[in-house]
N, C-alpha and C positions, 0 to 999 in steps of 0.2 A: 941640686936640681940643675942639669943642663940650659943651654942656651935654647933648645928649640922649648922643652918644657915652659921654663921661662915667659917665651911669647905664646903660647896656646894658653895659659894662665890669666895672661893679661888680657890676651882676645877674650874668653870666656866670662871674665868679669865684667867687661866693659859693656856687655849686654844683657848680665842676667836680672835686670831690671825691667827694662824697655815694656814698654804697650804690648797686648797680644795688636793691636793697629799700629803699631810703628813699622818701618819695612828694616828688615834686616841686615845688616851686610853680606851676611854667606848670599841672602839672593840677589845681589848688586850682578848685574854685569856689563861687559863691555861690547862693542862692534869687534874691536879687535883684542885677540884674548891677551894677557898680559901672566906674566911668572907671578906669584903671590908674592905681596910685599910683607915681609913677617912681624914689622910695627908698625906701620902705620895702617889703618883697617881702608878699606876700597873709599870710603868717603872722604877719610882723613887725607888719604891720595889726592883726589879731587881739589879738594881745597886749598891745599899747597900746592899744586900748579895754576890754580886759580891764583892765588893770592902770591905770588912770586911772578907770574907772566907782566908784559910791558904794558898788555891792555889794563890790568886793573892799577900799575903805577900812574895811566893816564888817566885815572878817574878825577884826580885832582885838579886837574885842568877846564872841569868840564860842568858846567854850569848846572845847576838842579832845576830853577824857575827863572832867575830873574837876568837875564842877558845884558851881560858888562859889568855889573853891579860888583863882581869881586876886584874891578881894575880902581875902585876908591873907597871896598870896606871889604877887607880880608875875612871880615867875619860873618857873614854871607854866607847862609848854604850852599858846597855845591857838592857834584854828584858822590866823591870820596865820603864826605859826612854821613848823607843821605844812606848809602850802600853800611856803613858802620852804624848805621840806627837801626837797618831793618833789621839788619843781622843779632843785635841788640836784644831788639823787643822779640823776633822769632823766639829764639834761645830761650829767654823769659817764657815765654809760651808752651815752647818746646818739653824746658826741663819741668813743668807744672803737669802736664801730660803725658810724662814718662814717652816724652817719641826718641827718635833718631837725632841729636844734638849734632852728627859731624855730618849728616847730610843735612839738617837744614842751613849749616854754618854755608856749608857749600853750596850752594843755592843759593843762598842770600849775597854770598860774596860774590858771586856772577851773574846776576840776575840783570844788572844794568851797565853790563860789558859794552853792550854794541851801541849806546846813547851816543848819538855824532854830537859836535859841539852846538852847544847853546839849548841843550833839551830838548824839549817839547816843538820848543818853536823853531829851531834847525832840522828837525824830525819832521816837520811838513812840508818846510824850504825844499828839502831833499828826499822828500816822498814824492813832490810834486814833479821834479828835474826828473826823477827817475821814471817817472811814468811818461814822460815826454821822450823819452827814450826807450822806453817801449820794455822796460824790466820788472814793470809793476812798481807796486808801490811798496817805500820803506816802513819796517816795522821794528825798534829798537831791540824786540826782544827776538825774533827774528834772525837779525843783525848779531846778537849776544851769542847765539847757536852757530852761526857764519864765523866766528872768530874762533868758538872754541874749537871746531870742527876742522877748521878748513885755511884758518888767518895766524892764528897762534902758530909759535915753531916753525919760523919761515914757511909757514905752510903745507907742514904735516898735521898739525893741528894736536889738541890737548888727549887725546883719548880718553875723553871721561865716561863713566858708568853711565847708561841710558836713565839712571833717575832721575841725579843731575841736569843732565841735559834737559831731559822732560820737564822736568822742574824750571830752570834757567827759562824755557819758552812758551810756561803756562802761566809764568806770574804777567797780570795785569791790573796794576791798581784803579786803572782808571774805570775799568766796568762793577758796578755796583751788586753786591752779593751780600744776601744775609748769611743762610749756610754754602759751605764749601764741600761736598763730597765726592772724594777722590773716583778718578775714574780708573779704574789698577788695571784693567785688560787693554791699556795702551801698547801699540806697538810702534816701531820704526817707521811701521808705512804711515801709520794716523800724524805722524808728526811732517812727515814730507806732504801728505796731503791738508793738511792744515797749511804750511809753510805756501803752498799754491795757490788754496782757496785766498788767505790774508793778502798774499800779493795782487791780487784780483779781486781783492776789496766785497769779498763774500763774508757773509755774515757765518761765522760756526760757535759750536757748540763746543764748552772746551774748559776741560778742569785739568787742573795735576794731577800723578798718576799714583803720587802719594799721600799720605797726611801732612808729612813737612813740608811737601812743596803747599799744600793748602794754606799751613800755618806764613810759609814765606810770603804766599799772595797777600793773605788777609792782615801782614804786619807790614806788606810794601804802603797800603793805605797810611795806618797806626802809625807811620813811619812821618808820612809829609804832609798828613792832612794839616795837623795844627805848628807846625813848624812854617810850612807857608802863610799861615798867618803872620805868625811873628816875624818872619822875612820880611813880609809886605808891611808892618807897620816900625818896624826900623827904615826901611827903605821911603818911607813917609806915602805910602799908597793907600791906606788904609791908617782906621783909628779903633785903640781897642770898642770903645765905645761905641761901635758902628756894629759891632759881631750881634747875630738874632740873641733875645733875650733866652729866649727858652732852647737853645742851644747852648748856653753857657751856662745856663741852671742847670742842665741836667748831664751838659758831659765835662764844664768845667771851662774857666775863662785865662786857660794858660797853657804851651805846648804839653808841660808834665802832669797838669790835670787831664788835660785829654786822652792822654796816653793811658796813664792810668785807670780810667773808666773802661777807657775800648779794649785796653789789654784783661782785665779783670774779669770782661764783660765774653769775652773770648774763652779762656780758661773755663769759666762757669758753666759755658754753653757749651762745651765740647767737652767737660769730663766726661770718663768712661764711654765716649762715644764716639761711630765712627765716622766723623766729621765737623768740620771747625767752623763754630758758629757766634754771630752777634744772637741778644735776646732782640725780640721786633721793636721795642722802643729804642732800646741804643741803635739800630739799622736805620729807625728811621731821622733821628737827630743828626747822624752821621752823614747820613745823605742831605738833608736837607743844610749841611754846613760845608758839604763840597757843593752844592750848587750857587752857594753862598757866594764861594772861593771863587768858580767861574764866573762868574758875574763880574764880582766888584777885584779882582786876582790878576786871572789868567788872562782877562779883555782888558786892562786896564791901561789909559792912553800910552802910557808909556811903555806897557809891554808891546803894544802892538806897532809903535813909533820904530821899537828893535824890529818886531818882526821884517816893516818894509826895508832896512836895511840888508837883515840876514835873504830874505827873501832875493834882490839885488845881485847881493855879492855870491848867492849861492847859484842863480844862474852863471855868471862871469866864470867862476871856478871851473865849475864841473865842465862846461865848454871850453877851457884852458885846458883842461887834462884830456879831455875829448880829443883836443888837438895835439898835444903833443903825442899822443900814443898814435895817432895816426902819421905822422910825420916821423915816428920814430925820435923825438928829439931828449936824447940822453942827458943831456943837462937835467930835465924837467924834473920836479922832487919827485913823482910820481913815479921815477925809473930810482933817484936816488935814495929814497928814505921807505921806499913801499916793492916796488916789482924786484929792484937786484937782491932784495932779501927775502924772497919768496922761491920756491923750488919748481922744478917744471910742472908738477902738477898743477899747482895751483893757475900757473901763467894758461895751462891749457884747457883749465878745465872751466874758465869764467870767459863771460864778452869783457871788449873795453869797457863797455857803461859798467858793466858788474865791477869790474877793478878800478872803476873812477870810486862806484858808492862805495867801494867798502875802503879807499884810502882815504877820501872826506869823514867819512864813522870814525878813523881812528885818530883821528884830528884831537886837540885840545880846543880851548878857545883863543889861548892867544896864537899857536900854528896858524889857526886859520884865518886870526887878525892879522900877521903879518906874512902868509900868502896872496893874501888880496893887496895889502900894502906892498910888497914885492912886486907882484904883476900891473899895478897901475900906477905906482908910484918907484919904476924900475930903475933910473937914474940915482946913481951913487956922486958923490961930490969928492 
């Protein structure tokens, strides 16, 4: 058997399993068309430029919930972890429902590309700056599409399969869903129209366009809901014995019981069907434990102590880079670690505000700890 036999072998195998709902590789395609890769299938592509790019080496940098927390306990979720659990539990999911295992891998591996530093709560800091500057409002997942597209490869950007993509900027764990069914007659314009409407803080209506990207949404939750827990009572914010009683009777009083419920509970709801679903009781436990989470979590004194700081220093910033691009002043990181390594398109095809947000996105936390300490604490001894 020849070489090319060989890989038409292996391509054939590797799907004559899959869901008649899975989406297939033969129908993956790209914005711009590419020579066929003969081993690695269109999604397996994907995921290795995903997971070999700088942005996803910078995940580790980059805080999940609790801001600062990893500068005196390494063991601390942050967004690297986080991105290696969804990817985790999808798969889990995945291979129980016979889907697409290398696209949802892909997916889950980029899904939280475009998180600026300190999460959630630096996502507002510079949602807000950005909107005072007149480019709308930031959106991480948004942002994740902005890199792959457009940031990645000095600025040619990754060329991946429109799934992925579509996938990378339908996951949202934060909106609450029992079932998930895939909206498949997405096209390129619904994404740019989407990407408009979110920046202008319109309300849309909005699934993935496949089963895996469904399964990636509904394992980004599975992913952090009970992990923030256990964050916050390491971190002494919380006490287990504080969690609702009948939230921990029924989905489990530890991150791997929880898991286990909502993942089980997924699986069961979505065999042989086209769409990825909780039963209404686990939906509703589930929800009533991130609202939990918000309360006594994500408000809590101390998170919000970070927030006035990040909030602070993420005006000073962005009005630093604001400045220098307008002075032209080459020194500034924003010429030396971000524009000189960018190609003309990119330089011409965004405003300065656009090239301030998307050099702060690609920030870690400590970059951005010792930019702020660089620009007001600039004296060297």
């Amino acid at each position: 058997m020849n070489k090319k036999d060989i890989f038409k072998k292996i391509a054939a195998t590797t799907f004559e399993n899959l869901s008649p709902f899975a989406f297939k590789d033969t129908e993956a395609y790209r914005l711009k068309p590419e020579p066929k890769e003969h081993i690695r299938t269109n999604f397996a592509l994907d995921r290795d430029r995903i997971l070999y790019s700088g942005a996803y080496r910078r995940y580790h940098g980059k805080t999940q919930v609790f801001s600062f927390t990893n500068l005196i306990d390494e063991e601390m979720t942050n967004r690297n972890l986080h991105t290696t659990y969804v990817s985790q539990i999808s798969r889990t999911i995945g291979k129980a429902l016979s889907l697409n295992l290398e696209l949802i891998e892909a997916i889950a591996l980029g899904h939280d590309l475009g998180h600026c530093p300190f999460g959630h709560d630096g996502e507002k800091a510079l949602s807000r700056v950005c909107r005072l500057h007149g480019i709308g409002s930031f959106h991480h997942n948004i942002e994740s599409l902005q890199i792959v597209d457009h940031i990645a490869k000095k600025g040619k950007g990754m060329n991946l399969t429109f799934q992925v993509r579509d996938g990378i900027i339908s996951h949202d764990g934060e909106v609450h869903n029992t079932v998930l069914r895939p909206q498949r007659d997405k096209t390129e314009a619904d994404i740019q129209d989407y990407i408009e409407k979110k920046s202008h803080d319109q309300s849309v209506a909005w699934m993935p366009a496949t089963m895996e990207g469904c399964v990636v949404r509904i394992s980004d939750t599975i992913a952090y809901i009970g992990q923030d827990i256990e964050d916050a009572v390491r971190f002494k914010i919380l006490k287990s014995d504080q969690l609702p009683q009948d939230c921990t009777d029924f989905l489990g009083n530890s991150n791997s019981q929880i898991i286990d419920t909502l993942v089980k509970s997924v699986i069961v709801n979505s065999y042989e069907n086209e769409h990825i679903a909780f039963d209404e009781e686990t939906s509703h436990y589930l929800l009533k434990l991130k609202n939990f989470n918000y309360k006594y979590i994500y408000t809590d004194e101390n998170v919000k102590h970070a927030n006035q700081i990040i909030n602070r220093s993420m005006d000073i910033l962005f009005a630093k880079y604001m400045e220098d691009l307008t002075k032209k002043n080459t020194n500034s990181k924003i010429f030396l670690h971000f524009l000189n390594h960018k190609n003309e398109i990119y330089k011409e095809s965004f405003s300065p505000a656009e090239k301030v947000r998307d050099f702060i996105a690609t920030m870690t936390d400590r970059y951005y700890n010792e930019e702020i300490k660089d620009y007001l604490l600039p004296w060297k001894l």
